[in-house]
C-alpha positions as CSV (number, residue, x, y, z in Angstrom):
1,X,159.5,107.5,41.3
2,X,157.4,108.0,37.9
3,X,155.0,105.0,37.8
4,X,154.6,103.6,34.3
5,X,151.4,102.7,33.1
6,X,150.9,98.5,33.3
7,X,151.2,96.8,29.8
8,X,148.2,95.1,31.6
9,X,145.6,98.0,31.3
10,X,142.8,98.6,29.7
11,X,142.9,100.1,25.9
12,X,139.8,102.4,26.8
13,X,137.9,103.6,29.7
14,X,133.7,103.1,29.7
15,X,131.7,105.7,29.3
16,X,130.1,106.4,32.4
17,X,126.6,107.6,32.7
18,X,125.3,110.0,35.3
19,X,123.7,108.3,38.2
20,X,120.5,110.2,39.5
21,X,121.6,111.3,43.1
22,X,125.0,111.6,43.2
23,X,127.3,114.5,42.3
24,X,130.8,114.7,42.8
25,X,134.2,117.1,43.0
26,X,137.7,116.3,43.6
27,X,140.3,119.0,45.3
28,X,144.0,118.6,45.6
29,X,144.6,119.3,49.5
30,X,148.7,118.2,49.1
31,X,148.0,115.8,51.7
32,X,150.7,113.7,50.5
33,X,150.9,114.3,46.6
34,X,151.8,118.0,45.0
35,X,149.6,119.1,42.5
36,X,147.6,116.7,42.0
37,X,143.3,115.5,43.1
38,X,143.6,113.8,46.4
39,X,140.4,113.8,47.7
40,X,137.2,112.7,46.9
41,X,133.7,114.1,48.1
42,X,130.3,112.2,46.5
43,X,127.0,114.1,47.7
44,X,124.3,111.7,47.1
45,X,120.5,112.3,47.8
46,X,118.4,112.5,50.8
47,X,117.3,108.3,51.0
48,X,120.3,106.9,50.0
49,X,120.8,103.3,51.2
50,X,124.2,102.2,51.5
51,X,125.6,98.5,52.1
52,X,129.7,97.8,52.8
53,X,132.4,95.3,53.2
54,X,135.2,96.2,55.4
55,X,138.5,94.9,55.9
56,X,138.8,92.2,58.5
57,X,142.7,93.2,59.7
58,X,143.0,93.7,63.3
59,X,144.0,96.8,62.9
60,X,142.0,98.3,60.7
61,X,142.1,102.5,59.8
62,X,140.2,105.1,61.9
63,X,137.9,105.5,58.5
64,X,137.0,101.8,58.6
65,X,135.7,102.1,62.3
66,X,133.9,104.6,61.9
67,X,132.2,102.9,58.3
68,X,131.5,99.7,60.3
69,X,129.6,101.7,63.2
70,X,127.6,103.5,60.5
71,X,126.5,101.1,58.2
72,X,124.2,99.5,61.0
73,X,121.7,102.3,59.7
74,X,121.9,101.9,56.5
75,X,121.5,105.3,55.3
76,X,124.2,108.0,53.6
77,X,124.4,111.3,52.1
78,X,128.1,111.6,51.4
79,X,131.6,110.0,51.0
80,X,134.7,111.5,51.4
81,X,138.0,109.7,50.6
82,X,141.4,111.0,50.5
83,X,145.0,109.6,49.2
84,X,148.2,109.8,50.3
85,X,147.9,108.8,53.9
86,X,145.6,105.5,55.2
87,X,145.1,107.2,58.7
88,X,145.7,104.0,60.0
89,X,147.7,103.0,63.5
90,X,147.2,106.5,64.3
91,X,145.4,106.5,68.2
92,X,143.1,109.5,69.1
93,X,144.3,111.8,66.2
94,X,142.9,109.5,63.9
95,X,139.6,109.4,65.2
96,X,139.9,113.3,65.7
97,X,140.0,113.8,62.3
98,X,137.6,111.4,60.6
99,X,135.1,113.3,63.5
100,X,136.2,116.9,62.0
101,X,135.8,115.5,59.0
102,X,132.7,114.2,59.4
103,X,131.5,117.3,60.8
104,X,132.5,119.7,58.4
105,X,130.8,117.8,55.2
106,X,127.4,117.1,57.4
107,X,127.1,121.0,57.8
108,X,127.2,122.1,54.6
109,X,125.0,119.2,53.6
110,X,122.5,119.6,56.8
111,X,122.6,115.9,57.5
112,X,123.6,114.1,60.1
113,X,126.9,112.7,60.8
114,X,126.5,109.7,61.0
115,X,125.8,109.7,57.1
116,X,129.0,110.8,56.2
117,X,130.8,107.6,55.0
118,X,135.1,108.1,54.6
119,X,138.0,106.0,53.4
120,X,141.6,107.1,53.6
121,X,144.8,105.1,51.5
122,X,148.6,105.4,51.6
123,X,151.0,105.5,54.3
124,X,150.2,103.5,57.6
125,X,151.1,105.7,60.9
126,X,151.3,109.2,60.4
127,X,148.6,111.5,61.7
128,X,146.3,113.2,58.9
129,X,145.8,116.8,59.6
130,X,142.1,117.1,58.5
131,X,142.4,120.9,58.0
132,X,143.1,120.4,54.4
133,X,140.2,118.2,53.6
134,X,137.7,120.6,56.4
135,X,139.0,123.5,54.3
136,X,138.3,122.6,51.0
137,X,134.9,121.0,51.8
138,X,133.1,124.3,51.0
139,X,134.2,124.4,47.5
140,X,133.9,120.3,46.7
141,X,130.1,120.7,47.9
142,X,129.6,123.9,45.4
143,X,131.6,122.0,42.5
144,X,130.2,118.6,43.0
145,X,128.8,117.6,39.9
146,X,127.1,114.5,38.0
147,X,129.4,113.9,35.5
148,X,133.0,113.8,37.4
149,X,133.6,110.1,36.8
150,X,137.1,110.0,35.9
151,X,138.3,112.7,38.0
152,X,136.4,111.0,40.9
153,X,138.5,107.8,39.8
154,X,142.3,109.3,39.5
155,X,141.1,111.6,42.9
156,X,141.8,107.9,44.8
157,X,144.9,106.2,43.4
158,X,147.9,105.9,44.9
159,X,150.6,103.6,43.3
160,X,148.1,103.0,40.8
161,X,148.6,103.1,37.2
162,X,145.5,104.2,35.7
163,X,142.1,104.8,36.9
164,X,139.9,101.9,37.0
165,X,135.8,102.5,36.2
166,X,133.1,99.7,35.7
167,X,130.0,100.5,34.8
168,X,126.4,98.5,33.9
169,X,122.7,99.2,32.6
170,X,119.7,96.8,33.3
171,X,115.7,97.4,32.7
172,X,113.3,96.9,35.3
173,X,110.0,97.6,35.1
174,X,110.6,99.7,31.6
175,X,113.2,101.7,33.5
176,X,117.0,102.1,33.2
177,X,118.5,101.2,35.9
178,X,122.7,102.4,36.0
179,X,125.4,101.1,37.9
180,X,128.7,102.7,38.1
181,X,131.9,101.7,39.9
182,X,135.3,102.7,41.0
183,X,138.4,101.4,42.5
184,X,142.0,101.6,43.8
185,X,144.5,99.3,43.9
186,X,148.0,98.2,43.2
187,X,149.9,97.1,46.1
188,X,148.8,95.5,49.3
189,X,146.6,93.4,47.9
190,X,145.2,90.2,49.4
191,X,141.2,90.7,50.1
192,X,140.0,89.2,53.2
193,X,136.4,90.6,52.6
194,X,136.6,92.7,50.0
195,X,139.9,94.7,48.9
196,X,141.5,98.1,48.3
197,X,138.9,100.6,48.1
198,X,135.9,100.3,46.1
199,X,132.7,102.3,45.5
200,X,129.7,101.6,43.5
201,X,126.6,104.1,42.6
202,X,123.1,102.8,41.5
203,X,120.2,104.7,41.2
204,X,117.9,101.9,42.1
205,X,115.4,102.1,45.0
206,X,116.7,98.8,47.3
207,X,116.3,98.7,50.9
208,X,120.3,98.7,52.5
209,X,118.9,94.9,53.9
210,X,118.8,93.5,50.3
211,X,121.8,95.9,49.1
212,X,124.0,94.4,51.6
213,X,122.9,90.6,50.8
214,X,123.4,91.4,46.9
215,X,126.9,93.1,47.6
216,X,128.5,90.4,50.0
217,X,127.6,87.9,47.1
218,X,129.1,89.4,45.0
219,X,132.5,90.6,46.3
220,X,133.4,87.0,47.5
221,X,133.9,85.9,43.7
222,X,135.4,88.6,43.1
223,X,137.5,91.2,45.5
224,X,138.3,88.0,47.6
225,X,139.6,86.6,44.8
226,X,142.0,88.7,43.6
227,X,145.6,88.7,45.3
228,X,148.6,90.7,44.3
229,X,151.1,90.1,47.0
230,X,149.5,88.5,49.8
231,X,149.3,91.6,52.0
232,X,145.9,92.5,53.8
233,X,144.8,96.5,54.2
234,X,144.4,97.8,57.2
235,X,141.9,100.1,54.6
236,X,140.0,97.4,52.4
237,X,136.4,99.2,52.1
238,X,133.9,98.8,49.8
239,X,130.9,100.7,50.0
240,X,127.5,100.3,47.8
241,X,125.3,103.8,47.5
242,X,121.6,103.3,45.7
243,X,119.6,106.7,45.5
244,X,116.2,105.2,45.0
245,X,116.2,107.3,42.2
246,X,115.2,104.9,39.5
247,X,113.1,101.9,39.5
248,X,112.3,99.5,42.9
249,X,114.2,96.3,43.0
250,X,112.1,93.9,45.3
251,X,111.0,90.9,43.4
252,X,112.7,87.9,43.0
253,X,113.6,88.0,39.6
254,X,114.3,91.7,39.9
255,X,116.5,90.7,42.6
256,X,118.1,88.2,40.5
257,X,119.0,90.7,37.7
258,X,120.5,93.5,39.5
259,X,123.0,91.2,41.4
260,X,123.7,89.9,37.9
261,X,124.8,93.4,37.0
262,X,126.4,93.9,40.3
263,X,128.4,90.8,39.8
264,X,130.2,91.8,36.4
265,X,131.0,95.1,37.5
266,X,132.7,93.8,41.2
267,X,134.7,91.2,38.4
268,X,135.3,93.8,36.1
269,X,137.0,96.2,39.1
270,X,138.6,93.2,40.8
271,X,140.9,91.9,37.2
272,X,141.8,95.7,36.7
273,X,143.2,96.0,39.9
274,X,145.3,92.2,39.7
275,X,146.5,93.8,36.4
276,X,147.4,96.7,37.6
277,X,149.1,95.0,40.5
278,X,152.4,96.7,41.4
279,X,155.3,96.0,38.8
280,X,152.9,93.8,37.2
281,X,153.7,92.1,33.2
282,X,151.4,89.5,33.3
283,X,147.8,88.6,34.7
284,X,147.6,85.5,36.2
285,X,144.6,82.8,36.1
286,X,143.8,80.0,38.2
287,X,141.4,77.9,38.3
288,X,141.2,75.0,40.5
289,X,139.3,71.3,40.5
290,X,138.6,68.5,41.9
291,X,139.0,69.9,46.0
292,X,137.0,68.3,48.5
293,X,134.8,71.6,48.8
294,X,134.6,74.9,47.3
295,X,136.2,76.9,50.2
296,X,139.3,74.5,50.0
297,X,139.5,74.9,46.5
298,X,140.0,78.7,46.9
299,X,142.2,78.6,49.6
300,X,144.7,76.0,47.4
301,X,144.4,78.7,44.4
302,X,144.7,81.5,46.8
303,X,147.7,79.3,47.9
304,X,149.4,79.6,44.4
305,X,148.4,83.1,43.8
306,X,151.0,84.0,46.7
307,X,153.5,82.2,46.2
308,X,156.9,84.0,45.5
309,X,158.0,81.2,43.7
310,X,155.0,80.5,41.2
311,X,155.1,84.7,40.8
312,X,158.7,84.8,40.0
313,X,158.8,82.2,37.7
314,X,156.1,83.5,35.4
315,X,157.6,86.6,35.5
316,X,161.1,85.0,33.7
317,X,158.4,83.1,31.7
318,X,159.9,79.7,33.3
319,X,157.1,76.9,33.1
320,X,158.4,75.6,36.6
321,X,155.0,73.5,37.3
322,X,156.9,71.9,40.7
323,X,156.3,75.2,41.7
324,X,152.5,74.6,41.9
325,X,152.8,71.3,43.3
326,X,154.7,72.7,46.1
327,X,152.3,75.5,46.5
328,X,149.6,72.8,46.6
329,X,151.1,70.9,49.0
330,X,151.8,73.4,51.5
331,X,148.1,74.9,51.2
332,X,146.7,72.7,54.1
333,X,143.8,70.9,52.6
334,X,143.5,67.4,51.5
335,X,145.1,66.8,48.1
336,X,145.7,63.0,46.7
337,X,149.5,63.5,44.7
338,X,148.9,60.4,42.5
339,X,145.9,62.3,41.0
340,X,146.7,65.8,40.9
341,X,146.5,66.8,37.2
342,X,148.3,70.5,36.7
343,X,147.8,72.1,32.8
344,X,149.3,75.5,31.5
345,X,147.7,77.3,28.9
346,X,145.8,74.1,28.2
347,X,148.5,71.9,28.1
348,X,148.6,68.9,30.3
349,X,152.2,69.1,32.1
350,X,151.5,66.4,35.4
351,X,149.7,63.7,36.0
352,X,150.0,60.9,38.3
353,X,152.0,61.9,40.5
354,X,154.6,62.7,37.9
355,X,155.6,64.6,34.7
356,X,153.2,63.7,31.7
357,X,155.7,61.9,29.6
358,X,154.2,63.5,26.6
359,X,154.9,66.9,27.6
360,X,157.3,69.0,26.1
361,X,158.4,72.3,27.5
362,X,158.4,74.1,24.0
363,X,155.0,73.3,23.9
364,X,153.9,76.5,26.1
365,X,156.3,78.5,25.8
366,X,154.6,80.8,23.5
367,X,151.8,80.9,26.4
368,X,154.5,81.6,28.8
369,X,155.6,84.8,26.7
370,X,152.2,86.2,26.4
371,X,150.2,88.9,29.3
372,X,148.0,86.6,30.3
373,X,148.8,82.9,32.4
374,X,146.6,80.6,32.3
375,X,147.0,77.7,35.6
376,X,144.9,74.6,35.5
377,X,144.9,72.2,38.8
378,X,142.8,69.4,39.4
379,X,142.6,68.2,42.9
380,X,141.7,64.3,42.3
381,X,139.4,64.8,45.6
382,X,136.3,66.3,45.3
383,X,133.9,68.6,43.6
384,X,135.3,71.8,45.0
385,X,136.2,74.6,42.4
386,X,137.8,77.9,42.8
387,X,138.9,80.7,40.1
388,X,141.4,83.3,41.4
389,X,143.6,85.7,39.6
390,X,146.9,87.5,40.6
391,X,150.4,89.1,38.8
392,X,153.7,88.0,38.4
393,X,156.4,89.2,40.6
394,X,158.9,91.7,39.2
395,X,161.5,93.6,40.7
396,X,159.8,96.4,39.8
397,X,157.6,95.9,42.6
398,X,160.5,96.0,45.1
399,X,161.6,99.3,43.4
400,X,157.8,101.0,44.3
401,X,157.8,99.6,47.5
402,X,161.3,100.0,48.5
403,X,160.9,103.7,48.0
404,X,157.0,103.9,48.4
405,X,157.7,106.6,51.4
406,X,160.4,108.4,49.7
């Protein structure tokens, strides 16, 4: 089925520098997809720290495995991703191939193994021949190139829309200092770690200790907060390259400024992939008050992000606030009814324990119409806050995924 391109994208794509260090090349394998980029190779230079966030499923892909067991060393010279097939829940072959794989790229790059990092989306089960991807390494390691952003980009969708690129510049120490990202993601979606797959380029010099600390801080307000239909990867990877190829971050304040950068980008990634969430017309905003700590504040918003009923309703642009009552309720953490305080687009709706006698429905529904939902709930508790974002529910989605493996 032709996928149409969300109402929710962006109207332009950044303009993506060249990062010092890496190079990249697509190749279409027809893995899963006919005539079309399906896998991904990024060389990246000799000294390349890397840092990652991996999926916490309990079944996570042979790819993921073999991330986790390589990140201890914190080094990398090359990431290969392919689409159209997760290679996920699929025994001994699975780890058979992401060994060929890794194989086949270290030789032609005389490096070790070990510092070949891999990701693999699509369908869960079926065995992925790596003879396509072994074959065609010769020629992505001859073609890589600096400057391959938005092939790079389309290389890793699946049920994707568009292509979704972040990208940010800092000084340090009277050097520029470049950031690029990119991501996939549609369907699937509910981060537990991180989400989808995800991979960032710097070409500052940062030890894979202080990359690691700077990228788990800032995927949690980001990636984990991001849901699209409450499902969790058995893929979610996101992996952090810097080529030492610009200036040193080790100071404090230096510190300080590239997680800054780091941060906007991980946002920037994590809203294009809620709007692009599958079937989606509207992005959805929530921010949440008053819990009795941060962590329960996410977990109640998190809680309203998933529900069917909240989803649904914004997609037939019905303000059903009992909806997010209910949704609060059920979330498990301490919430006191006679103080909840629930606003939509600004507009105060329930108070009290009740409907605010003021309210009037015609009041939002010109917020209710729009692309973007705006949920306000104060918890009458605590201090706690939370901002997460998800999509309506269409029945588009169930037309993707009811034919996602035809």
């Amino acid at each position: 089925m032709a996928l149409v391109v969300s109402p929710l994208a962006p109207t332009s794509t950044p303009a993506m520098p060249e990062i010092a260090g890496v190079a990249l090349a697509t190749a279409a394998t027809g893995i899963r997809y006919k005539n079309r980029m399906d896998v991904l190779l990024a060389t990246l230079a000799d000294g390349t720290t890397v840092a990652g966030c991996l999926t916490k499923s309990k079944s996570p892909s042979a790819p993921v495995d073999w991330c986790a067991k390589n990140l201890k060393a914190g080094t990398a010279r090359a990431l290969v991703v392919n689409a159209g097939n997760a290679n996920a829940f699929t025994g001994k072959k699975g780890v058979a191939t992401v060994k060929a794989v890794a194989a086949a790229t270290a030789k032609k790059l005389g490096c070790k193994q070990a510092e070949i990092f891999q990701a693999s989306t699509g369908v869960i089960g079926e065995p992925l021949n790596p003879a396509p991807i072994v074959n065609a390494m010769a020629t992505l390691v001859a073609e890589a190139k600096p400057n391959a952003w938005d092939m790079a980009a389309n290389a890793i969708m699946t049920t994707d829309t568009f292509a979704k690129m972040a990208t940010a510049q800092i000084k340090i120490g009277g050097k520029t200092v470049s950031i690029n990202g990119i991501a996939k993601g549609s369907g699937m979606i509910a981060p537990d770690m991180a989400t989808m797959l995800v991979f960032i380029f710097t070409d500052a010099k940062i030890t894979a200790k202080i990359l690691q600390k700077s990228l788990t801080a800032a995927v949690n307000p980001s990636f984990n907060c991001i849901t699209v239909d409450g499902d969790t990867s058995t893929s979610d990877t996101v992996l952090l390259f810097a080529t030492g190829k610009s200036a040193a971050v080790k100071s404090p304040p230096e510190r300080k400024q590239f997680s800054k950068a780091l941060d906007a980008l991980c946002l920037d990634l994590a809203l294009q992939v809620a709007r692009d969430g599958e079937g989606a017309e509207k992005l959805i905003e929530i921010k949440i008050t008053g819990a009795e700590n941060d962590a329960a504040a996410h977990k109640i918003g998190m809680t309203i992000a998933n529900s069917p009923l909240v989803k649904t309703a914004i997609a037939g642009e019905d303000a059903n606030w009992g909806r997010i009552v209910m949704a609060i309720g059920k979330s498990g953490e301490k919430a006191i009814r006679d103080k909840l305080k629930i606003k939509i687009g600004g507009v105060l709706v329930a108070a009290k324990g009740m409907k605010n006698p003021t309210y009037q429905e015609a009041d939002i529904m010109p917020h209710m119409k729009g692309r973007t939902i705006k949920i306000e709930a104060d918890i009458g508790v605590g201090k706690g806050k939370a901002t997460v974002w998800t999509c309506d529910l269409t029945h588009r989605y169930i037309d993707i995924n009811g034919s996602y493996r035809s």
